[in-house]
N, C-alpha and C positions, 0 to 999 in steps of 0.2 A: 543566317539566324533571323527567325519572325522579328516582327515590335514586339509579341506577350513575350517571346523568350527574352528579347534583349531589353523591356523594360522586368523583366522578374530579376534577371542579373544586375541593374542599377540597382535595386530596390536593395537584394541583399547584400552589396556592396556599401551602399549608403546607411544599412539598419546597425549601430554598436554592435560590438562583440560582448556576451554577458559575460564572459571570463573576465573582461579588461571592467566592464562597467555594471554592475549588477542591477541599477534602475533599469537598463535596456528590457532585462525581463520582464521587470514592471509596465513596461510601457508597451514593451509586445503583445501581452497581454492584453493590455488595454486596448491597442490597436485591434483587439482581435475580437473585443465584447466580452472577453473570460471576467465573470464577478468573481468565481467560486468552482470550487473543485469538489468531486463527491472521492474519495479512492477510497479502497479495497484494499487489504492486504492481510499475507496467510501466514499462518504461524510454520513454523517447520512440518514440513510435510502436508502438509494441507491442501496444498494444487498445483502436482507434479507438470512442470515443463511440457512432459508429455500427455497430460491428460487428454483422453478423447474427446471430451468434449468443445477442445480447445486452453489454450493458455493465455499468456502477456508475454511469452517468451521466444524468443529468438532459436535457440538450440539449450542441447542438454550437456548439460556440462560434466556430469560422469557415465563412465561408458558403461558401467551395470545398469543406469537407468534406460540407458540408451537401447541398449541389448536386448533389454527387458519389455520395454515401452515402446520404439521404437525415436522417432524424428520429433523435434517440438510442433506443439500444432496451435502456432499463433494463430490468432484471431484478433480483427480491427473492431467486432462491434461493440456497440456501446449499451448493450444488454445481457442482462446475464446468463449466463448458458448453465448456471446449476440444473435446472430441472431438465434438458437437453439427455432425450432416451439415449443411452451407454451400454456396455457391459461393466458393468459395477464390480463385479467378481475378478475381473482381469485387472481393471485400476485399483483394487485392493491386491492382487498379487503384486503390481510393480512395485509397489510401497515395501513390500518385502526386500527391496533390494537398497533402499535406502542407508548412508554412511551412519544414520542415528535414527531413533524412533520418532514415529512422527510427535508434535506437539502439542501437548493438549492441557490450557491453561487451568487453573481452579480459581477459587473465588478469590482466594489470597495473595497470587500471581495477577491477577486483574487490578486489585488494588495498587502492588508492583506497580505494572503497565502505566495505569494512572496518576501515579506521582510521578513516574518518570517524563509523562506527556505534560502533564504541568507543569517542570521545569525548566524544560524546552522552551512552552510555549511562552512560558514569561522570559526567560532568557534572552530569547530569539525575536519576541513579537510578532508569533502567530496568534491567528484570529481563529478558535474553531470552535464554528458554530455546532457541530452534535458528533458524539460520538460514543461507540459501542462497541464495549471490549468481549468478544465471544469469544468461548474456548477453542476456537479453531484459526479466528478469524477477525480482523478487526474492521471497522466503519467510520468514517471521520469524515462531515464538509469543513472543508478548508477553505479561509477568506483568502484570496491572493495576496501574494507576498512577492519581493524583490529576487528571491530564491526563487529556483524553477520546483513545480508541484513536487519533482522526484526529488529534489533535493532534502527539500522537507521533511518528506516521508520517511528518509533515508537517520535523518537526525534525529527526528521521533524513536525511529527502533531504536538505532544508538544509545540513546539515553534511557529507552525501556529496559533494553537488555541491561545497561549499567545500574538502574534502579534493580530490576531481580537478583542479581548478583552482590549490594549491597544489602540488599534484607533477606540475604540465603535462602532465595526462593528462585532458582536459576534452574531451568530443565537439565540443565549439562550438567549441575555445577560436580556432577561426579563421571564427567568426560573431558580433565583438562586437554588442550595441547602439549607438546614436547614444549612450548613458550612459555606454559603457564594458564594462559589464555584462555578464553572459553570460546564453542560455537556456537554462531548466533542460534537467536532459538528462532527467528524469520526465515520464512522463504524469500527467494530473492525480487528484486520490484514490485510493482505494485499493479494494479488497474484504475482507470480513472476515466472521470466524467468532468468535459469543461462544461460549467454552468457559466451561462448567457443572461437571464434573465430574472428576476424576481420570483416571477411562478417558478422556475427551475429551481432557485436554491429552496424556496418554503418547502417543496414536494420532496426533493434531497433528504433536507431534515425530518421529514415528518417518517420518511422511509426508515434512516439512522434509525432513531426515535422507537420505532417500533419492531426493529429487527429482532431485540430479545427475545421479545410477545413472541412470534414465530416463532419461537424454538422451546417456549414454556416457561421462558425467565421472565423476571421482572424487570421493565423498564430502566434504564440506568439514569443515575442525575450527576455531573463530575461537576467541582468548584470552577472547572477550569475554560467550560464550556459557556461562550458568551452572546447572547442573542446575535440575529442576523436585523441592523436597524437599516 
């Protein structure tokens, strides 16, 4: 074994476990320069596993998508491949094979969304400095927390989904489970940006910030949204 090999093996032998100790993420982080998080994340149906252009995913987990679309097509960069030349026509067929339709928020479902992300965030003691609920798609910089970035995100939905569901505004709510239950109205994980630097998170936010504009809306302002000082 090298010294880099056999000091990278000290290293992560010596670095806590976050299961046992959940500061450890905090400080990994830290060790790492991570201020802040930019992530991305799609409502149901909104960026199939297999989309051509690329994904955040590993493999496809039902076999008509799979069939259909073919293998997932991870992608490590840290830019966005929306506008990335496609067949569009083809990635609107695959979506035809989807177990529910895709998802597509309205104003009233946003407001949803957003109570449920302010409860969270006070709950939990996230920091999040901008965020932008589209009807396909959501945008949020995130201050680092003790929880890992997917963690977070993960509790976000959770609570979103349980806010549409308590103000009968739930995509599903007329596709329960054999349990009762409802499916989420997310697609699964997320996308994300570690931010490093100061310039990094002001340019994060002013992106959030203005993503509506791009699409015709109007700017969003949530209560729950707290400057980056």
């Amino acid at each position: 074994m090298t010294d880099d090999r056999l000091a990278a093996v000290r290293r992560t032998a010596l670095e806590p476990d976050p299961a046992s100790d959940p500061s450890a993420v905090l400080r990994t982080a830290a060790k790492r320069g991570v201020l802040a998080y930019h992530v991305i994340f799609g409502a149901y149906g909104f960026w199939l596993p297999n989309d051509p252009r690329g994904s955040w995913s590993d493999f496809v987990g039902a076999w008509e998508l799979f069939r259909a679309g073919g293998p997932a097509t991870k992608t490590t960069t840290r830019r966005s491949v929306a506008g990335v030349r496609h067949d569009a026509a083809a990635r609107r067929r695959v979506k035809e094979f989807l177990q529910y339709p895709p998802v597509v928020f309205d104003g009233h479902q946003a407001i949803s969304i957003a109570h449920g992300f302010a409860h969270m965030a006070e709950k939990s003691g996230y920091r999040i400095h901008a965020c932008s609920i589209l009807p396909e798609h959501v945008h949020l910089v995130l201050g680092r927390h003790h929880y890992r970035v997917e963690q977070v995100v993960r509790l976000l939905k959770q609570e979103a989904g349980a806010q549409l569901a308590a103000d009968g505004r739930h995509p599903f709510a007329d596709r329960p489970r054999p349990d009762g239950s409802l499916p989420t109205p997310w697609a699964r994980d997320c996308w994300k940006v570690f931010l490093d630097s100061v310039t990094d998170i002001v340019r994060a936010i002013r992106y959030v910030e203005n993503n509506p504009v791009k699409e015709g809306k109007r700017r969003q302002r949530w209560s729950f949204v707290v400057p980056y000082v």
